[in-house]
C-alpha positions in Angstrom: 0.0 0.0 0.0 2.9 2.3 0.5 3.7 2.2 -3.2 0.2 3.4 -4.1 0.5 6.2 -1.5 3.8 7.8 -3.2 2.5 7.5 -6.5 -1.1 9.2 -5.2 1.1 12.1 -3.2 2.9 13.0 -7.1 -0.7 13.1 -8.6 -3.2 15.0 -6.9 -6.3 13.9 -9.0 -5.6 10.1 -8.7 -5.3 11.2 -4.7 -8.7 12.8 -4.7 -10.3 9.9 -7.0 -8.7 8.0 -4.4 -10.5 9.3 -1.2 -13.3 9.7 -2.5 -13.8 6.1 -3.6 -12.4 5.5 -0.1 -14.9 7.5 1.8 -17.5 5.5 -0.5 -16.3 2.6 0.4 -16.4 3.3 4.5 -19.8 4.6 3.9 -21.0 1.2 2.2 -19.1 -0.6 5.1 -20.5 1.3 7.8 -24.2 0.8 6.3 -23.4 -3.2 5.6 -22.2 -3.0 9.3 -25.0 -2.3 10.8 -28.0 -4.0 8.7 -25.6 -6.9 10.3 -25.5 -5.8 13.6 -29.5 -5.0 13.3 -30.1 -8.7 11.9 -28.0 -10.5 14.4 -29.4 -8.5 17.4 -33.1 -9.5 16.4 -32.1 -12.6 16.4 -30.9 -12.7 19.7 -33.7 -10.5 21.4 -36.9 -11.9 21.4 -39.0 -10.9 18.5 -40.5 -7.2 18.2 -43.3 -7.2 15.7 -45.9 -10.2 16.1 -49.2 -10.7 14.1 -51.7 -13.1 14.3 -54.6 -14.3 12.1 -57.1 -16.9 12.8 -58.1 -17.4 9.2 -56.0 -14.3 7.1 -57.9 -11.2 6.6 -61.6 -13.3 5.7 -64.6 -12.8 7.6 -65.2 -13.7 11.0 -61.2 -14.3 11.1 -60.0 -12.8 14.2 -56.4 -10.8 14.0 -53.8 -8.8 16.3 -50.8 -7.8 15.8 -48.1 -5.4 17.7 -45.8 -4.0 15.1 -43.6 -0.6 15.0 -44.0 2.6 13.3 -40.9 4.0 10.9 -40.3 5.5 14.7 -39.8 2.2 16.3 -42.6 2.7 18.5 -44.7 -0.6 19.4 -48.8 -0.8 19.0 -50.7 -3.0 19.4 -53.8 -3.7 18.1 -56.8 -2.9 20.5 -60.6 -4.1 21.3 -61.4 -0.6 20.8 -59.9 -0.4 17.1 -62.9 -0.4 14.8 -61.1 -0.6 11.0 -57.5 -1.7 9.9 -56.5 -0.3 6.3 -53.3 -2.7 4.8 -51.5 -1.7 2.1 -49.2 -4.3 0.8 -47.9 -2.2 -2.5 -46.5 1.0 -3.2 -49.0 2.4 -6.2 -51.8 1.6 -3.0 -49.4 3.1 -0.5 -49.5 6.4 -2.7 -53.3 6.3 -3.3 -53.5 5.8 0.3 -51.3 8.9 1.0 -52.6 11.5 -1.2 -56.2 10.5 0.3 -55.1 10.7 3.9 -53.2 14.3 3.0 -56.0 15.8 2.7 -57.8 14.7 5.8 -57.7 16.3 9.3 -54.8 15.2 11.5 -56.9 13.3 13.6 -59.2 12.2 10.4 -57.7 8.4 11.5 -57.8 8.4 15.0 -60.9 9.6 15.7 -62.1 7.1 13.6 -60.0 4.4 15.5 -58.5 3.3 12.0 -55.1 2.2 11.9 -52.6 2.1 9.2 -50.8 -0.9 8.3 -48.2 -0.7 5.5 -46.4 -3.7 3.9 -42.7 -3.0 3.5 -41.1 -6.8 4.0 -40.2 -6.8 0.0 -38.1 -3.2 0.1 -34.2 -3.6 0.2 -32.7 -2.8 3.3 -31.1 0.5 2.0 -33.7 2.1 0.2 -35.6 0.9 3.3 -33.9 3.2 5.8 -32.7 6.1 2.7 -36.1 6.7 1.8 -39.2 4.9 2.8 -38.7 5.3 6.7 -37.9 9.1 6.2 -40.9 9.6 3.9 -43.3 7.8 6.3 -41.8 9.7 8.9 -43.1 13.1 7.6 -46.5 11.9 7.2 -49.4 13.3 9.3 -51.3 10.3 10.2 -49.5 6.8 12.3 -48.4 4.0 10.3 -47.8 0.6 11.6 -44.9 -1.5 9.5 -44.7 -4.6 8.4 -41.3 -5.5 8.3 -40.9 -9.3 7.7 -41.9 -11.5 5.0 -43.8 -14.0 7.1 -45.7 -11.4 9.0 -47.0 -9.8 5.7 -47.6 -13.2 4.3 -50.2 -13.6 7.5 -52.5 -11.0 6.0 -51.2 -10.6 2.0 -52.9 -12.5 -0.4 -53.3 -12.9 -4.5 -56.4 -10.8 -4.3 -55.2 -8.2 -2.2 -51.9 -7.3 -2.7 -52.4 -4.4 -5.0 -55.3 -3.1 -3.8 -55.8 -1.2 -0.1 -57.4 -3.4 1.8 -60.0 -1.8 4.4 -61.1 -4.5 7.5 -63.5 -3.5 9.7 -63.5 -5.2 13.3 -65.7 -5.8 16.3 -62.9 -6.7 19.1 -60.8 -8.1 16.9 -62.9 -9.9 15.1 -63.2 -9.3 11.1 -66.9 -8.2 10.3 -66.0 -7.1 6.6 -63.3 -6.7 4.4 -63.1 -4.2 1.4 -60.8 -3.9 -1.6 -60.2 -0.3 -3.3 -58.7 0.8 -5.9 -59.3 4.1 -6.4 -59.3 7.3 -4.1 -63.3 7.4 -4.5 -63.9 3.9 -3.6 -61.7 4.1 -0.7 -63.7 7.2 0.4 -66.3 4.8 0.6 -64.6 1.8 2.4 -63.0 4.1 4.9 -66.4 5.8 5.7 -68.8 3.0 5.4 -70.2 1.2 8.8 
């Protein structure tokens, strides 16, 4: 390595192409570092997110779950919660958005809706880069499903590029709704 350092102190481009492919590569090593650290600490520590369904997201299938939000904040799915809204795709994620943006900040939880949002299939970096950052300026809670086999409890052909609204009587699954479109979901959102 010496070598390369005296010919990189004559030439002060390859130098500066030099660190900077450097700093890159401390950047990548950091981030790889820690998606390891992160994997083989939740593998030690008893499990954070849990979700449970009797018979998926059918009628009279009873469900709970206690995931995070982009936060890392635990909830945990109550009696008291009368509609669940999943969204296991991005095109629903941003139907879902632009809908909810234009709602009161307390349009969900005054409705005792929660959001659930499927992100098991996003890649690590773009994960943490983008998603979690975006979710984190949004107005309204979102609950994350993070793992493949939790989102695989409630994701199905049918439903996983739609929004899925459930509506619940403690815990219990009393109807279940697929929309497409902002003016059907409207209608899911606001029905009884």
């Amino acid at each position: 390595m010496y070598p390369i350092l005296m010919q990189l102190s004559y030439n002060p481009l390859k130098k500066d192409m030099f660190m900077k492919i450097l700093h890159i590569l401390l950047l990548l090593l950091f981030i790889l570092k820690n998606d390891y650290m992160t994997l083989h600490a939740s593998s030690l520590v008893k499990e954070k997110n849990q979700t449970y369904a009797s018979n998926g997201l059918h009628l009279h299938s009873k469900i709970a779950f206690t995931l995070t939000d982009p936060f890392e904040h635990q909830m945990t799915l109550t009696e008291k919660t009368k509609k669940v809204i999943f969204v296991f795709s991005s095109n629903s994620e941003k139907i879902l958005r632009a809908y909810l943006s234009k709602q009161d900040k307390t349009y969900l939880q005054s409705k005792e809706i929660l959001v659930v949002v499927d992100i098991s299939t996003v890649p690590s970096m773009i994960r943490h880069f983008f998603v979690l950052p975006t979710f984190k300026k949004c107005t309204y809670p979102i609950l994350l499903l993070d793992e493949e086999k939790l989102a695989n409890i409630y994701k199905t052909k049918e439903n996983q590029n739609k929004i899925t609204v459930v509506t619940l009587n403690h815990s219990k699954i009393t109807s279940v709704q697929l929309c497409s479109l902002t003016s059907n979901l409207k209608t899911c959102i606001e029905s009884d």
